[in-house]
C-alpha positions in Angstrom: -24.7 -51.2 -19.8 -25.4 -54.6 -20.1 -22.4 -56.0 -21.3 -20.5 -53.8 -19.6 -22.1 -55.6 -16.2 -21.5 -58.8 -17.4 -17.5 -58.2 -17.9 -17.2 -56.5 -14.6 -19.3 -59.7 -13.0 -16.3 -62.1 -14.7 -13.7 -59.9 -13.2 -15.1 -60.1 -9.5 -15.9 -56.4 -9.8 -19.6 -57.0 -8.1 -20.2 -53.6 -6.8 -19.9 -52.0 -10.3 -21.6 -54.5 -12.1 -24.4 -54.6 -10.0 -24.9 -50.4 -10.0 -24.4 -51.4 -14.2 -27.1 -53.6 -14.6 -29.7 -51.4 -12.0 -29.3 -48.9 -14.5 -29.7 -51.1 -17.2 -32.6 -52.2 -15.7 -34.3 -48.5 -14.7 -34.0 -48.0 -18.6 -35.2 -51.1 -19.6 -38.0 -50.7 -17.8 -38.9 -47.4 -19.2 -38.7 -48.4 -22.7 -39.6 -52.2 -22.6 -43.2 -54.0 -22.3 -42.6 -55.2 -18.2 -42.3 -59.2 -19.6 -39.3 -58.6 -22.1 -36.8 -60.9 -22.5 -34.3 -58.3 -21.9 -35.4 -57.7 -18.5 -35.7 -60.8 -17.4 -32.2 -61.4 -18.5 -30.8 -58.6 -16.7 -32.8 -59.5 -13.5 -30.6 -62.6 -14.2 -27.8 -61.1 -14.0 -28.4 -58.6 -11.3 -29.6 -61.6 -9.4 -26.2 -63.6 -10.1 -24.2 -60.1 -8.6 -26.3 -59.8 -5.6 -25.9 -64.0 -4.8 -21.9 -63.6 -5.3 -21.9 -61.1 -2.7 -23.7 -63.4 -0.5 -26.9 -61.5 -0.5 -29.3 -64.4 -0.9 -32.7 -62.7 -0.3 -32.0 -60.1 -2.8 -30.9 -62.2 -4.7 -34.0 -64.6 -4.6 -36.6 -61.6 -5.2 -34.6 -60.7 -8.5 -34.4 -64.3 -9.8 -38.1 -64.9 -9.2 -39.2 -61.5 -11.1 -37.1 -63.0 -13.8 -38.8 -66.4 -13.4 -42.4 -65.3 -13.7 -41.5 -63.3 -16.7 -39.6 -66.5 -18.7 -42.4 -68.6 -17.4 -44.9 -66.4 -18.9 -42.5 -65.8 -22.4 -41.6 -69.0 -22.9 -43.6 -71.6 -20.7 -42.9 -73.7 -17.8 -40.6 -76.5 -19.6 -38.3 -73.8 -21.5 -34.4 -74.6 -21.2 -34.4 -70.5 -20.0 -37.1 -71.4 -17.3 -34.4 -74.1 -16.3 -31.5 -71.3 -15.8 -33.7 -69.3 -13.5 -34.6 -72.5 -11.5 -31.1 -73.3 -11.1 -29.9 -69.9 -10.2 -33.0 -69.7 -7.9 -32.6 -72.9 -6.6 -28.8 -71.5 -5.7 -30.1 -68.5 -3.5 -32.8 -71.0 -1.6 -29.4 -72.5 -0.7 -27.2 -70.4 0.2 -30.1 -69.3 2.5 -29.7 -72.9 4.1 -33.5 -73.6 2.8 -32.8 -77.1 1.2 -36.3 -78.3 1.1 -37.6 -75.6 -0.8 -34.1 -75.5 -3.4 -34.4 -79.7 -3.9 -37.4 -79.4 -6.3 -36.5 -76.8 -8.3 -32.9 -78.3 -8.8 -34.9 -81.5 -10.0 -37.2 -79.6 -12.1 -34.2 -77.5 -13.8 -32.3 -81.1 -14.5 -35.3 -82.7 -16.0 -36.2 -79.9 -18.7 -32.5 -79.5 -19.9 -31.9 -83.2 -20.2 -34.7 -83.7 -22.0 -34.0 -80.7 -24.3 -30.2 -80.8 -24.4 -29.4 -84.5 -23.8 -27.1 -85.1 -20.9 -23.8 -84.5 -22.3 -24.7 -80.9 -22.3 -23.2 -77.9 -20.4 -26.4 -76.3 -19.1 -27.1 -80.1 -18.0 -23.7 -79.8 -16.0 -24.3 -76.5 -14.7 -27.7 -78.0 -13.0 -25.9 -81.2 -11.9 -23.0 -79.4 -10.2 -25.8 -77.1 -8.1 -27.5 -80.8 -7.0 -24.0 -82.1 -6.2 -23.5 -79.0 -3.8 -27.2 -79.3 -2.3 -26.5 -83.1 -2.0 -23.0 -82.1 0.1 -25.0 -79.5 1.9 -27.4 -82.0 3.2 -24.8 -84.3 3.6 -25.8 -87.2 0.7 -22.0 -87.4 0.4 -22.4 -90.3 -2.4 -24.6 -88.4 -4.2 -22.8 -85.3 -4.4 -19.7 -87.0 -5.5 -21.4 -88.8 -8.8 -23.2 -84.9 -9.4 -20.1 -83.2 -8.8 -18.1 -85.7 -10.6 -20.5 -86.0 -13.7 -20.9 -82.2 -14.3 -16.8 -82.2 -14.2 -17.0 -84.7 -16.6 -19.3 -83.0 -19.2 -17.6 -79.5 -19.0 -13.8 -80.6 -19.5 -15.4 -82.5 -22.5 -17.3 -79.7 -23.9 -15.7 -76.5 -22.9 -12.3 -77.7 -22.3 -10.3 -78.5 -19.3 -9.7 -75.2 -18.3 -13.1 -73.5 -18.8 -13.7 -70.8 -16.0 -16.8 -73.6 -14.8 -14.6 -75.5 -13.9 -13.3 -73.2 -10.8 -16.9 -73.6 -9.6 -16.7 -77.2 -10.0 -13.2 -78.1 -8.6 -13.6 -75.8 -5.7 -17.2 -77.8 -4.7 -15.2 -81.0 -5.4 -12.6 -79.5 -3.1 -15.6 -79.3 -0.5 -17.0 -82.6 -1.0 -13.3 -83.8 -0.1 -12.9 -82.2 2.9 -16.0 -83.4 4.1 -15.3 -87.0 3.1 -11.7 -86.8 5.4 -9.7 -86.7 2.2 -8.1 -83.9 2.3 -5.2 -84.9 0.2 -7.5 -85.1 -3.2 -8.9 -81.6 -1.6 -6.0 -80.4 -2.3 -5.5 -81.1 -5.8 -9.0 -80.2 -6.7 -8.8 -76.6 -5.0 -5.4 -76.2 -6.9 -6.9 -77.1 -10.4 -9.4 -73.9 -9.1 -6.8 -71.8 -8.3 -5.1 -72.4 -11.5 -8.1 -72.0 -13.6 -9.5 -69.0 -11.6 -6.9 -67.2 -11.5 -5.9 -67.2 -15.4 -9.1 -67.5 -16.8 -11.1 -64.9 -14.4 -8.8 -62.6 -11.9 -6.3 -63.2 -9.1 -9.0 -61.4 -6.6 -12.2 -63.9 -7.9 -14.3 -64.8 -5.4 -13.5 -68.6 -6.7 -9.8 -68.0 -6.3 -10.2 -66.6 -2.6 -12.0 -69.7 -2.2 -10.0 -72.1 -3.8 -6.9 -70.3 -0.9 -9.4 -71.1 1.7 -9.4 -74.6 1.1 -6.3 -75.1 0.3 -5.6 -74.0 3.8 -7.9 -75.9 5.2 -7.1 -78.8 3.8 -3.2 -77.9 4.7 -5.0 -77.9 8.5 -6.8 -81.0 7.9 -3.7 -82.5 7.0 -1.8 -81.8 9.4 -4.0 -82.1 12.6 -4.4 -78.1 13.4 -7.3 -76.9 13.9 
């Protein structure tokens, strides 16, 4: 039930992968000591569903069950403690509660750097949730060299047209717009489309988004509003 949650989360299909991993998780829980591994990673997941179907309490109640259980497993400087800060740090956001996302972003940075280097994908994945926090809060400079950086690390790592990089290109796209260049908007929300639509589905959530700001930017470009 797992793994079948987790393809039906890359293909978009939130509703069944979320009723997927709730059942995954009733069994879990019926078989499993309560601070398993395996239950904290499917509280991961589940969490991951409920934030791409902009459901951010939920999905902040889920990722802090999975947090005290990897804190407990592994300690508070584990490189799995660091994914649940991120992905917590996410839902704190999309909430609009910066403050209280800021620290844990930090804190997820630091304990993959230092475990991973920085040339490191997980390090990307943290730096391109600061980068978003830092447009969100409007450190436009900031954001760019996050944004730009996590870029950067994945095209070397994973490859130019890693499914990441959707994520990335569409929050360049952002940045962008908010910086009144809406001509380089354009390009990155097209590198998003590309990659979301042949690496994930047509009907992604990243490639609606990247069609968003295409036609915004399209707007922004020529004076409509």
């Amino acid at each position: 039930l797992g793994n079948l949650g987790i393809l039906l989360m890359r293909q978009g299909r939130y509703d069944e992968a979320e009723s997927s991993f709730r059942r995954a998780l009733e069994i879990q829980r019926r078989v499993l000591a309560e601070d398993d591994p395996k239950i904290s990673r499917t509280l991961n997941n589940l969490g991951t569903v409920l934030q791409e179907q902009d459901r951010g309490p939920e999905a902040e109640e889920v990722y802090r069950q999975a947090l005290t259980i990897d804190e407990v497993i592994f300690g508070p400087d584990h490189p799995t403690v660091a994914m649940e800060l991120t992905n917590l740090s996410g839902a704190l956001m999309d909430q609009g509660r910066f403050d209280d996302a800021e620290p844990l972003v930090l804190r997820a940075l630091e304990i993959r750097e230092r475990t991973f280097g920085r040339s490191n994908p997980e390090v990307a994945n943290t730096l391109n949730t600061l980068g978003n926090l830092h447009r969100k809060t409007g450190r436009l400079v900031e954001a760019e060299t996050a944004l730009l950086e996590a870029q950067a690390i994945w095209t070397a790592t994973l490859g130019p047209d890693h499914p990441n990089l959707a994520y990335g290109c569409n929050n360049l796209g952002r940045l962008r717009l908010a910086q009144g260049r809406p001509d380089e908007a354009t390009v990155s929300f097209e590198r998003a489309l590309a990659i979301a639509e042949a690496k994930m589905s047509p009907d992604h959530p990243e490639a609606v988004s990247a069609r968003e700001g295409l036609a915004e930017a399209e707007r922004a470009m020529t004076g409509e509003s």
